[in-house]
Kinemage of the C-alpha trace (Angstrom):
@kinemage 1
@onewidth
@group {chain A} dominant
@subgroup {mainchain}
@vectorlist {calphas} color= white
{ca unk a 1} P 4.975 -15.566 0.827
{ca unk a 2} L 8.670 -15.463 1.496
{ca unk a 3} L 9.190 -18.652 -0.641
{ca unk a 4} L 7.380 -17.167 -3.327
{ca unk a 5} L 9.844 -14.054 -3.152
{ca unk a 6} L 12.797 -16.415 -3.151
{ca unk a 7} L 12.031 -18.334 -5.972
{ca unk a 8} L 10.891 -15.811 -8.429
{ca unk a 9} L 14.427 -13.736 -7.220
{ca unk a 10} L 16.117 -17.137 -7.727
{ca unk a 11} L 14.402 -17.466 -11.676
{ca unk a 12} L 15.411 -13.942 -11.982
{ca unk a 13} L 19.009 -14.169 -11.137
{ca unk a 14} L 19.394 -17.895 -13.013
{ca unk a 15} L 17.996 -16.024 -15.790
{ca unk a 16} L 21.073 -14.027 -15.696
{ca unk a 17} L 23.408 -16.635 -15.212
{ca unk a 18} L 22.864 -18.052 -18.467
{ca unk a 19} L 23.480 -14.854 -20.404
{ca unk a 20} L 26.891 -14.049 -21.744
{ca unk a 21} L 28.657 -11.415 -18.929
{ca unk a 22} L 29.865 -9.171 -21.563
{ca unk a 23} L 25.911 -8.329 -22.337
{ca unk a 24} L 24.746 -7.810 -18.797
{ca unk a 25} L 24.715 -4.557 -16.685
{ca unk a 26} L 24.149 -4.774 -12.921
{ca unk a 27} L 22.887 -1.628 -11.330
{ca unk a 28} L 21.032 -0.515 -8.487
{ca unk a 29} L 18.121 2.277 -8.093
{ca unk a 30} L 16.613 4.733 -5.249
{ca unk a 31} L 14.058 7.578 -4.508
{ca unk a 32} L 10.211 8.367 -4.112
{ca unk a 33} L 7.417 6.882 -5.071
{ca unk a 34} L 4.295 9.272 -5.374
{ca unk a 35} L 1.412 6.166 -4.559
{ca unk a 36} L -2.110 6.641 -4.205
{ca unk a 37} L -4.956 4.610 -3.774
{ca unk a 38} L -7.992 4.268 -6.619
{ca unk a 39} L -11.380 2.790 -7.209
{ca unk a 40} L -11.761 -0.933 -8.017
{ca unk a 41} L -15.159 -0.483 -9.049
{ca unk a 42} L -17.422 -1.190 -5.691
{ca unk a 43} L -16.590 2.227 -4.213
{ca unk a 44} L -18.317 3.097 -0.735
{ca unk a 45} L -17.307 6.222 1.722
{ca unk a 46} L -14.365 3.935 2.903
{ca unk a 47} L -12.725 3.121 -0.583
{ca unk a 48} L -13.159 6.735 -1.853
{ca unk a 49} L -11.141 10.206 -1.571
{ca unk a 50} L -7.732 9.006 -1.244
{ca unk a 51} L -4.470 11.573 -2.438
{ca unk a 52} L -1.043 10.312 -2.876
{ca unk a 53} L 1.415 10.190 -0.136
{ca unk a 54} L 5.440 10.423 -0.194
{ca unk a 55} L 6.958 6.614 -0.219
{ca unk a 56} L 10.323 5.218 -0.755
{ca unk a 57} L 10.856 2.953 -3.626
{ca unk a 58} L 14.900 1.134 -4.296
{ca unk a 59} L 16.110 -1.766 -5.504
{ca unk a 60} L 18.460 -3.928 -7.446
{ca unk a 61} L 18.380 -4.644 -11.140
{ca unk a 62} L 20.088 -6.575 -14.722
{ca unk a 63} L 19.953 -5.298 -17.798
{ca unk a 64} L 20.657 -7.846 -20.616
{ca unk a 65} L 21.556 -6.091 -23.771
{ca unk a 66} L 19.739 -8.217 -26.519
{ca unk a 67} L 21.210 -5.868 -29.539
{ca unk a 68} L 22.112 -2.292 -30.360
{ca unk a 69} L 19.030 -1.033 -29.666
{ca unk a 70} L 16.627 -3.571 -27.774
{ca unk a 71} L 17.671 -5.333 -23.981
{ca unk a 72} L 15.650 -7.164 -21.158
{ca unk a 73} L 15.962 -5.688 -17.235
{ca unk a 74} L 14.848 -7.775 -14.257
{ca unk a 75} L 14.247 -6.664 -11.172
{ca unk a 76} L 14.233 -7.299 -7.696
{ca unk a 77} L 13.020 -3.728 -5.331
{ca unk a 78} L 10.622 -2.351 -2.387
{ca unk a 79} L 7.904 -0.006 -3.306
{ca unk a 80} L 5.934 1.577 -0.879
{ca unk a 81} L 2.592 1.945 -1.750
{ca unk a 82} L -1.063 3.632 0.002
{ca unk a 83} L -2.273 6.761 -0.024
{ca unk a 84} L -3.694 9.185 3.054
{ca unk a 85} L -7.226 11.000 3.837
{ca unk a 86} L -7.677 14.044 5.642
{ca unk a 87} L -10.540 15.206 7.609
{ca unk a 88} L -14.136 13.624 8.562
{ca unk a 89} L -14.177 10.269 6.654
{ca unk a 90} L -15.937 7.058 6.946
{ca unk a 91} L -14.411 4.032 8.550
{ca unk a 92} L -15.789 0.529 8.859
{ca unk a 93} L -17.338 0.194 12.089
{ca unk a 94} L -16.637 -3.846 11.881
{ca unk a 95} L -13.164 -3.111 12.356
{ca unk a 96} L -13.931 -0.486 15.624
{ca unk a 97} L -16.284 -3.614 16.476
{ca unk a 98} L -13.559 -5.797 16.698
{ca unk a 99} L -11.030 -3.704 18.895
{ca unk a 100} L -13.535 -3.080 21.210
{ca unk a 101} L -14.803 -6.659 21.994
{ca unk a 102} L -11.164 -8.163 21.370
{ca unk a 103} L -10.376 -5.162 24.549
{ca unk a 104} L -12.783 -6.657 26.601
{ca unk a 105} L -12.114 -10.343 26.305
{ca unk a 106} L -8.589 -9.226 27.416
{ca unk a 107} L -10.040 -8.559 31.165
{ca unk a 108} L -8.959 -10.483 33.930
{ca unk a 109} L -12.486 -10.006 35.622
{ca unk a 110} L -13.920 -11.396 31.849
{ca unk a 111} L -17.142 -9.102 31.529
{ca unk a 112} L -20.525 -10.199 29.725
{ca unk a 113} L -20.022 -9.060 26.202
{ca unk a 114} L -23.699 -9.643 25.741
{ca unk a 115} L -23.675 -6.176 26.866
{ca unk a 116} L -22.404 -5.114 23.802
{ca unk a 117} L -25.430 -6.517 21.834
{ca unk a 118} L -26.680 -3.200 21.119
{ca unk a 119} L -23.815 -2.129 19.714
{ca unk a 120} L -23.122 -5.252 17.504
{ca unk a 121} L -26.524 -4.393 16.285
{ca unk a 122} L -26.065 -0.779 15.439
{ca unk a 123} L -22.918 -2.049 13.413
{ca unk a 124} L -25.285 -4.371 11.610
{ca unk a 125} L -27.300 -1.626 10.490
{ca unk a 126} L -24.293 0.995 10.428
{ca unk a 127} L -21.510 -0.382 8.572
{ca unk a 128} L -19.590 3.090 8.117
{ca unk a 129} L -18.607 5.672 11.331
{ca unk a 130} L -16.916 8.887 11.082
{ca unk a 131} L -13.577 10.101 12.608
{ca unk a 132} L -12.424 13.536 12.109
{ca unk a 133} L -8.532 12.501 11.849
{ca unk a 134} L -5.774 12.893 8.842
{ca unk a 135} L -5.181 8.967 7.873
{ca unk a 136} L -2.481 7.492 6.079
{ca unk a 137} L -2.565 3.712 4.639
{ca unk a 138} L 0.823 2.173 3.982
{ca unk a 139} L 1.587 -0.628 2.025
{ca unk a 140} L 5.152 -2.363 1.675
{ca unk a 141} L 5.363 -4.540 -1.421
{ca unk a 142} L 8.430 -6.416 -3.061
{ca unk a 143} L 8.116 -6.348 -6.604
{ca unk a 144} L 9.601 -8.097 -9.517
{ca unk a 145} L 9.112 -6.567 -12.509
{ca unk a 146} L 10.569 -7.709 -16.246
{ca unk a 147} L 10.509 -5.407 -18.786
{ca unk a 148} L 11.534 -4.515 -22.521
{ca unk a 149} L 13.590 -1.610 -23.226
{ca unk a 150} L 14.660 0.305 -26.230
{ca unk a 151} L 17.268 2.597 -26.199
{ca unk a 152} L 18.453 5.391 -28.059
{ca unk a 153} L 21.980 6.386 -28.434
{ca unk a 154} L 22.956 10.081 -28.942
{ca unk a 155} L 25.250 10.134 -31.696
{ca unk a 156} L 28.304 9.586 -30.142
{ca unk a 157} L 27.978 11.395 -26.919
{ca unk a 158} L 27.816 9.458 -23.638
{ca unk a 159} L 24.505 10.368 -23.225
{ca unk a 160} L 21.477 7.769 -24.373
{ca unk a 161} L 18.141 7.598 -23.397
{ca unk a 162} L 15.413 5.021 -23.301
{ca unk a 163} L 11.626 3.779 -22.556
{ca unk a 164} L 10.931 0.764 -21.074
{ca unk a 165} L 7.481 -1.263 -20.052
{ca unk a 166} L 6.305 -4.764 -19.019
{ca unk a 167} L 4.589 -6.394 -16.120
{ca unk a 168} L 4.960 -7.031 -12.499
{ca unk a 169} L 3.923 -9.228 -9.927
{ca unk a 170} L 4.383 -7.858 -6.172
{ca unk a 171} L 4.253 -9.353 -2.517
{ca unk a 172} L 2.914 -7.731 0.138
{ca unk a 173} L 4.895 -7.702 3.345
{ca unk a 174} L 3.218 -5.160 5.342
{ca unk a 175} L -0.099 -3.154 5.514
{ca unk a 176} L -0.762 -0.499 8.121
{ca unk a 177} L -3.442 2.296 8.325
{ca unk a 178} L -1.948 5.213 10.598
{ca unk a 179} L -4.174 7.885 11.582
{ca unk a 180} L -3.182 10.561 13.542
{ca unk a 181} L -5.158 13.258 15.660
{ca unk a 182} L -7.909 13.023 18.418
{ca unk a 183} L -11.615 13.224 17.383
{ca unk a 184} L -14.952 12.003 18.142
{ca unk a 185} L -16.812 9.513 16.534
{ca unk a 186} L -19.876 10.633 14.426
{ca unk a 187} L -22.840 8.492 13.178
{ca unk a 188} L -23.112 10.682 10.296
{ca unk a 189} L -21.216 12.148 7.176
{ca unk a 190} L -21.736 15.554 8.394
{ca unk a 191} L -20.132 14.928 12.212
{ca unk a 192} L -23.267 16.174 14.192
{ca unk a 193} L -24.525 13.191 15.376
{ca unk a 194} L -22.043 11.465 18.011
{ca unk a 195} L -21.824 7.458 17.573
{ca unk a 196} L -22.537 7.227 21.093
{ca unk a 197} L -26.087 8.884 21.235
{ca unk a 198} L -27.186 6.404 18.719
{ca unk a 199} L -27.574 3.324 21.468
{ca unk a 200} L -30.520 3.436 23.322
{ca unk a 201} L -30.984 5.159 26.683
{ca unk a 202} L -30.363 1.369 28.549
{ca unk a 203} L -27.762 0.539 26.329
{ca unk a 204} L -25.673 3.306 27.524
{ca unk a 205} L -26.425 2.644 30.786
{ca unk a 206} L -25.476 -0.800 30.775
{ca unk a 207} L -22.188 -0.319 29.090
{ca unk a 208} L -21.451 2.849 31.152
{ca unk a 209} L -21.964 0.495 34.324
{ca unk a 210} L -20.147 -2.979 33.106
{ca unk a 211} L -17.372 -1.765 30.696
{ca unk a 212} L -16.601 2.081 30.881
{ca unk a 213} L -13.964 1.830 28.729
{ca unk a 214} L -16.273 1.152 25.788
{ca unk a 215} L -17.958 4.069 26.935
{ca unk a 216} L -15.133 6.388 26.951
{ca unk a 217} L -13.970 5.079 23.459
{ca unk a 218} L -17.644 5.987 22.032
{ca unk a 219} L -18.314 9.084 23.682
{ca unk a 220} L -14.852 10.611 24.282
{ca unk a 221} L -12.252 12.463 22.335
{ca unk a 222} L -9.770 9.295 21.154
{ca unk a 223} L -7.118 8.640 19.221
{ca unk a 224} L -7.177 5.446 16.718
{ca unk a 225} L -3.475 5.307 16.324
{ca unk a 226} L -2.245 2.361 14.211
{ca unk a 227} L -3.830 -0.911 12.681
{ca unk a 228} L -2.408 -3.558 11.076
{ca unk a 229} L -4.589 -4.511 8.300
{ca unk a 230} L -2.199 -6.559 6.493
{ca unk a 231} L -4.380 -9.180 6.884
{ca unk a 232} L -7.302 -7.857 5.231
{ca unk a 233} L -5.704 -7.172 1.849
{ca unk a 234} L -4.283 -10.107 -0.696
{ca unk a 235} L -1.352 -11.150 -0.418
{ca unk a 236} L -0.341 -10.997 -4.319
{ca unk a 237} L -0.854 -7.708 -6.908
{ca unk a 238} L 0.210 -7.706 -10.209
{ca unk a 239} L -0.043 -5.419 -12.693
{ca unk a 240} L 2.013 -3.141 -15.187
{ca unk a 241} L 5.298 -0.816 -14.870
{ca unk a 242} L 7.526 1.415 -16.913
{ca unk a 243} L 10.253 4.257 -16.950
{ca unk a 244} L 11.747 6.812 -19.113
{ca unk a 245} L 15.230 7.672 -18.517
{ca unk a 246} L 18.085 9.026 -19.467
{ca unk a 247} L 22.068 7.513 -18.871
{ca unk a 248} L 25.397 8.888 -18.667
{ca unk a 249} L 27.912 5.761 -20.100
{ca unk a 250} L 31.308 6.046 -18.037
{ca unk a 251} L 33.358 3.106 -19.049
{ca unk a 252} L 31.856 0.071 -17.517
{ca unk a 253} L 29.752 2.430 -15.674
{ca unk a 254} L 26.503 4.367 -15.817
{ca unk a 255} L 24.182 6.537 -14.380
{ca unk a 256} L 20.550 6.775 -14.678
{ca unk a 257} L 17.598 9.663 -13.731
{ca unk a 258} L 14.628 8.067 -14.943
{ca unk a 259} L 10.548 8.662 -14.002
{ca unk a 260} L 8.223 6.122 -14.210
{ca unk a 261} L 5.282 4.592 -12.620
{ca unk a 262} L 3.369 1.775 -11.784
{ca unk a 263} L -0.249 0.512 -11.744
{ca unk a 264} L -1.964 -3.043 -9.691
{ca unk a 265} L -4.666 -3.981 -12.275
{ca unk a 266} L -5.669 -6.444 -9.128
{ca unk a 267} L -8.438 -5.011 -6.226
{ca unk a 268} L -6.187 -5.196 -3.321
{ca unk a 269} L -9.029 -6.117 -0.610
{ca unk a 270} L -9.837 -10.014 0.207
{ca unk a 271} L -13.132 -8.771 0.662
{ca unk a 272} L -14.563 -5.752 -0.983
{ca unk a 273} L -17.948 -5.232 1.701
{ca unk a 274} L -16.312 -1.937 2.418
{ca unk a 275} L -15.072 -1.399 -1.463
{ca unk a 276} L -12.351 -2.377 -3.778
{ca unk a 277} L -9.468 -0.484 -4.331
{ca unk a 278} L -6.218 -0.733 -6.985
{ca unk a 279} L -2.669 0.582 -6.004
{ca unk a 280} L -0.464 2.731 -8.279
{ca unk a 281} L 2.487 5.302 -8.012
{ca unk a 282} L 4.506 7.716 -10.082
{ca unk a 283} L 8.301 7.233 -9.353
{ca unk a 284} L 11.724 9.721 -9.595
{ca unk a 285} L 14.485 7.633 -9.370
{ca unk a 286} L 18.395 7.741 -9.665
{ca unk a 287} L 20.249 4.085 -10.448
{ca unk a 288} L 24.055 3.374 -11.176
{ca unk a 289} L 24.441 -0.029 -12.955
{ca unk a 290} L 28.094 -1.416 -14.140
{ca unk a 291} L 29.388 -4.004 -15.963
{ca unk a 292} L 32.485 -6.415 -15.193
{ca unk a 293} L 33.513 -6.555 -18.130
């Protein structure tokens, strides 16, 4: 992936490099992205419900004025993407699967997981638990976007403003879900039902006896604290991106104030069995660019 971020910066930059200095604009921009997290079309309890969350979003930019009115920007910037979920929500009891058993092969006495048959086949026939928790997803994506822009000029005030659009294509580096709060987990939507009092009678005896810390993560109040689920999502989104702003010309200097968004037209999950979600966000953000000459 990093290679794939290199070269595209390298196009972008070489791009620049064979553009006339006098038409370029280097500039940087910073401030908060307003992501959330939609439907991709196979929604479940897991994929659903999601609100936007506060993110950063900065980065580094060239604007290559093509003529009065039209010019080209490429850029190079983080964006922090996800969205959070408060409450009882469903969660995919493959991934509370695999903590548990990955736990337990990590002990030096190396008990008989066939103990946990049972509960492998509850999860077969249970592919959703409930957690009463406020959970945040968090995604860190470089993106490189190129886009058109027209401009306006204000008479002749300092003062222009100006629209642009195009596509993106975006890396991710890092995917976390962070969940915060204790709670019980619930068999049900409606959070009577305890996950625990679904095994059978012997089941919980036998796990209660071998491995009591499965029990105590079923039964007891727990936190679920942080995963790393970068690995579950694809490694590549791509999609569309645009701004309106307005810019304050000071010499071979300028400022910028311009709000924007973005939107992934790709489902970000490798594999959608617990849905299929796309990634967008709404953006504030201040830039300075200058010229050298």
């Amino acid at each position: 992936m990093n290679k794939r971020i290199l070269g595209c910066m390298a196009a972008v930059f070489l791009t620049f490099g064979a553009t006339t200095a006098q038409n370029v604009q280097f500039g940087l921009r910073a401030g908060l992205n307003l992501p959330n997290i939609t439907g991709g079309g196979n929604n479940t309890p897991v994929s659903e419900g999601y609100a936007s969350r506060l993110a950063a979003g900065a980065g580094v930019f060239s604007e290559v004025r093509l003529s009065d009115r039209w010019s080209a920007r490429f850029g190079v910037e983080y964006s922090g993407q996800g969205g959070k979920k408060d409450g009882l929500q469903a969660m995919p009891t493959s991934r509370l699967i695999n903590e548990l058993t990955g736990s337990m092969a990590g002990i030096g006495s190396s008990p008989d997981l066939s103990i946990l048959q049972p509960l492998l086949e509850m999860a077969k026939n249970m592919p959703y638990f409930y957690a009463n928790i406020n959970n945040t997803v968090k995604f860190d994506y470089v993106m490189i976007p190129l886009l058109a822009q027209y401009n306006i000029g204000l008479g002749e005030s300092p003062w222009s403003v100006y629209v642009n659009a195009g596509p993106f294509v975006s890396f991710l580096v890092s995917g976390k879900q962070v969940s915060e709060g204790n709670t019980r987990l619930y068999a049900d939507a409606s959070g009577r039902t305890p996950l625990w009092d679904t095994l059978p009678l012997e089941a919980q005896t036998a796990i209660g006896t071998a491995l009591p810390e499965v029990q105590q993560a079923l039964e007891a109040e727990r936190s679920l604290g942080t995963t790393n689920i970068t690995g579950e999502m694809k490694s590549t989104n791509f999609g569309v991106t645009g701004n309106v702003g307005i810019r304050y010309q000071c010499g071979r200097s300028c400022f910028l104030l311009e709000g924007g968004g973005n939107y992934g037209l790709i489902t970000v999950q490798q594999d959608d069995t617990n849905g299929s979600n796309r990634l967008g966000a709404a953006s504030v953000m201040l830039g300075y660019a200058f010229s050298f000459f």
